[in-house]
N, C-alpha and C positions, 0 to 999 in steps of 0.2 A: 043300550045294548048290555044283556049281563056279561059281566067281566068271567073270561076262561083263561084258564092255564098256555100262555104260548109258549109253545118247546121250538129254542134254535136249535135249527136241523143242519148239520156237516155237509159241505160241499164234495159229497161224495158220491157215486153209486145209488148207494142205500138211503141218503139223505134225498137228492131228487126223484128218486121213487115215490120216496113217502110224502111229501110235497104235491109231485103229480094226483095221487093218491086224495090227498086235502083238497086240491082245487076238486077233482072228479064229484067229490062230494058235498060242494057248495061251499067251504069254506076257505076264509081268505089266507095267502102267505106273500110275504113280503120275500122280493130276492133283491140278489143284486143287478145291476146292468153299469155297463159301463160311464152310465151316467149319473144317477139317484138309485139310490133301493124303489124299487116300486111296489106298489101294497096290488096284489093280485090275487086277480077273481077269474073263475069260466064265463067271458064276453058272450056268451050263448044263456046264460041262466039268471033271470029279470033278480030271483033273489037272492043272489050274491053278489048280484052290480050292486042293487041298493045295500048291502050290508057297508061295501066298498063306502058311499056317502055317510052310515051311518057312523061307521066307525071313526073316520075323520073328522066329521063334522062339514062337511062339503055340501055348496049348494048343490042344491040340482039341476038348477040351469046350466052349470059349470059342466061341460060335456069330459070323458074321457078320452087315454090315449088306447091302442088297443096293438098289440105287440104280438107278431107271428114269426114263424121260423124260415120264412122265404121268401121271397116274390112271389113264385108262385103259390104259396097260401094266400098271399093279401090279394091276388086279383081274384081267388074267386068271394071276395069280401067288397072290393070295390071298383068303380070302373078310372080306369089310369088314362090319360092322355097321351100323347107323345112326348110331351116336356114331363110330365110327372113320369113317366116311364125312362127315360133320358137320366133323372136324378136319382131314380132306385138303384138303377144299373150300375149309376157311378157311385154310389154312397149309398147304400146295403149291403152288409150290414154295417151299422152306423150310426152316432147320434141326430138323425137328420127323421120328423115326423113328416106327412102327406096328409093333406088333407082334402079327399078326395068324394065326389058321387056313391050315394050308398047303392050297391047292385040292389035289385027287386027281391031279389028270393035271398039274401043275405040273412043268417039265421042270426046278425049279432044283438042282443036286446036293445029295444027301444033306451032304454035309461044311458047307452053307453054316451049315444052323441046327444043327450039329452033331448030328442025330440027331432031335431037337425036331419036334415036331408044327405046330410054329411058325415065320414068319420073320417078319424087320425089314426093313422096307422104309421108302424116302422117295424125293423128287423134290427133288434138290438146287437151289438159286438160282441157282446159279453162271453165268453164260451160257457159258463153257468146257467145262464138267460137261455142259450141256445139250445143248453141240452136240457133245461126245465123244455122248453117249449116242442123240444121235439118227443120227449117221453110224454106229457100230456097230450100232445097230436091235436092243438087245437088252439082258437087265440085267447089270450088272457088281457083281459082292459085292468092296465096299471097306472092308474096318476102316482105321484112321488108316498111314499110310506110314513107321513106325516098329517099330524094335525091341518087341517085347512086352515093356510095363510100363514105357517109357523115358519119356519128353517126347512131346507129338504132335508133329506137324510145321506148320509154318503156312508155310512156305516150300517153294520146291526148292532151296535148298542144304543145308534143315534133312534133308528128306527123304537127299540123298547123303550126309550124314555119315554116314546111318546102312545106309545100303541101296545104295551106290555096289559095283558089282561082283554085285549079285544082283538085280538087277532088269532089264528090258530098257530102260526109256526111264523120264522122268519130261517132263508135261506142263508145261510154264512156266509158267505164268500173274500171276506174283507175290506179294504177300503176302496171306493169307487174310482178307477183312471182318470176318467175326467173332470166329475166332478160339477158337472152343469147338467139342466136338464136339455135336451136334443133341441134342434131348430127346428121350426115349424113352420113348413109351408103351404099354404094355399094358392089356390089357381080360381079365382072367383073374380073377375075372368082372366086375368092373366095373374102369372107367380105374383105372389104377394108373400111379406115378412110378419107371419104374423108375432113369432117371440123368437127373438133372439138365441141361438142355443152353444151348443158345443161343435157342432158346423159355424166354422165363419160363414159370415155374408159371401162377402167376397169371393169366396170359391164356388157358390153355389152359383153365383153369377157370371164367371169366368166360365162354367160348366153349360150355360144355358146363353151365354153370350149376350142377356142383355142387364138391366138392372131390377131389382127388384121392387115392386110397387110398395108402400106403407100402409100397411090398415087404416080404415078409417078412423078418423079422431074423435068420433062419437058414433057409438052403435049402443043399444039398447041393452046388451047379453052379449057376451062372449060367443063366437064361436069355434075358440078353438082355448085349450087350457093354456095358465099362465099370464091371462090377461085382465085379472084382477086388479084395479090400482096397488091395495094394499095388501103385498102376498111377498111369504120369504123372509117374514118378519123374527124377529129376537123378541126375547118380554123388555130388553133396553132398547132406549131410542137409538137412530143411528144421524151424525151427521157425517152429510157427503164433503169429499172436497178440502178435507181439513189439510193446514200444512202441519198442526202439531194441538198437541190433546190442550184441552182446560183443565182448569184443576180438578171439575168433576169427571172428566172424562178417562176413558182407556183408547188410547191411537193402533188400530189397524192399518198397520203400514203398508204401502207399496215401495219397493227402491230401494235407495242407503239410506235413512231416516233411522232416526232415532224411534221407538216404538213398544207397545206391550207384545204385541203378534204379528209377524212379517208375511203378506199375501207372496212375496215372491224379492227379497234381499237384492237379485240380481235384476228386477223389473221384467222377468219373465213372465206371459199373459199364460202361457199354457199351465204353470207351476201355481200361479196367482188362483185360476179357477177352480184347478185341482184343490185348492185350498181354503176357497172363501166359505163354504158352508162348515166346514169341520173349524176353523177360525171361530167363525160365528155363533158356532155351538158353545167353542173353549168357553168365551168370552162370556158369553151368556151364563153359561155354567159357575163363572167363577164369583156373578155379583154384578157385574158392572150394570151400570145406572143409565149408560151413555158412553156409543162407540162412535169416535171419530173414527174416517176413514180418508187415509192418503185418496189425491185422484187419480184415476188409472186410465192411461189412452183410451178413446174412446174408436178403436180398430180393432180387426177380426175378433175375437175372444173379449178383447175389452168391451164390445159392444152389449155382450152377452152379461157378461160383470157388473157393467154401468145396470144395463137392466132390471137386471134382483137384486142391486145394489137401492135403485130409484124406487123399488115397488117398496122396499124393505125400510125404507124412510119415510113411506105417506103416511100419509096421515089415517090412523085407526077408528074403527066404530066403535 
């Protein structure tokens, strides 16, 4: 892709205008949500989805997620169940994705769900996100506003490290609340977990009163994002599980620990998330070679943690 001028646009009025404005015209801009920057395109227009993979470097079989202003936007995009409509109700807007039946006459491009009979859908928190998506008046497919398989983004500066020169704009809005990307679920045939997000488990199963199935342990492709073995990744290695660094190493800490970067001093999971991908950037940023990392409960938000914690220490191609 030729490398263009991206101009950060003010969370302002005038700045989501001109944003709306860039998407209307095929061109991508990254905003914030309250979980990742997402790198956004018009889910309606085949050649700004693919700009979306080109710019990243993103498979294509890797489907997107696809972001609307309502519920009532997303049903007329796909067909809800009674339990998927059960969960919108209670968690939209939210970090929580649906992975749902594509409607027939559904105008969203083939390229989004990658081929799939299927898309991912959610109603972002963000009041930013929301007032992008209500001045645009349409849906935008946003995976995370990074290099495919790098770090997500929780900033826009994190966002131009990576994507400065191939993207049209990025939305300002400053550092992301939570700080993970959204849970995802499917219903193939019943609720299943397919990525751990910024929705605990837990609650989503307390909400629907039974438990949640596990994706299969071997499938061919993805069908839903963030199910890449190795994704989330630093250019250092990372090991898990550490009690305390090597001499080559820098210690990402959880807890009282002695440490170079604390996920959370207090052992808070909510502060810990909010924290691991901006950590992970510092960290990365400053040289290191190799990140140990404190272990972190592996409950509500920790599960999500452990997850891009695990992808982010496979093993690379």
């Amino acid at each position: 892709m030729d490398r263009q001028i991206t101009t950060k646009l003010p969370n302002t009025p005038a700045g989501i205008s001109r944003a709306s404005d860039l998407l209307n015209s095929g061109q991508l801009v990254a905003f914030a949500t309250e979980t990742v920057y997402g790198l956004g395109a018009d889910a309606r227009n085949d050649t700004a989805v693919a700009q979306i993979f080109s710019a990243k470097g993103r498979p294509q079989f890797n489907p997107l997620i696809v972001h609307v202003a309502s519920l009532a936007a997303a049903q007329k995009l796909a067909a809800f169940s009674p339990q998927a409509l059960a969960l919108a109700t209670a968690f939209w807007p939210g970090p929580l994705t649906l992975v749902l039946p594509l409607l027939p006459d559904s105008p969203i491009s083939p390229r989004v769900s990658a081929g799939l009979p299927t898309l991912a859908l959610r109603v972002p928190a963000h009041p930013m996100a929301h007032d992008l998506l209500t001045e645009f008046d349409g849906p935008i497919a946003a995976p995370s506003a990074n290099i495919s398989g790098k770090i997500s983004p929780t900033s826009p500066d994190h966002v131009l490290d990576g994507l400065s020169g191939h993207i049209a704009a990025v939305l300002d809005a400053g550092p992301c609340p939570v700080g993970l990307e959204s849970t995802i679920i499917g219903f193939d045939p019943v609720p299943t977990l397919l990525r751990p997000g910024g929705l605990p488990a837990e609650i989503i199963e307390n909400c629907i009163s039974q438990p949640l199935a596990a994706p299969p342990t071997q499938q061919p492709m993805p069908n839903a994002p963030g199910q890449l073995a190795s994704h989330y990744a630093p250019t250092a290695k990372i090991r898990l599980n550490a009690d305390q660094a090597r001499p080559d190493e820098v210690l990402l800490g959880f807890g009282a620990v002695p440490c170079d970067l604390n996920l959370s001093p207090s052992a808070d999971l909510a502060q810990a998330a909010a924290n691991l991908f901006r950590h992970l950037h510092a960290l990365d940023a400053n040289g290191a070679k190799i990140i140990a990392v404190s272990a972190i409960p592996d409950t509500g938000l920790g599960r999500a943690i452990n997850d891009r914690l695990k992808r982010a220490a496979a093993p690379r191609d």
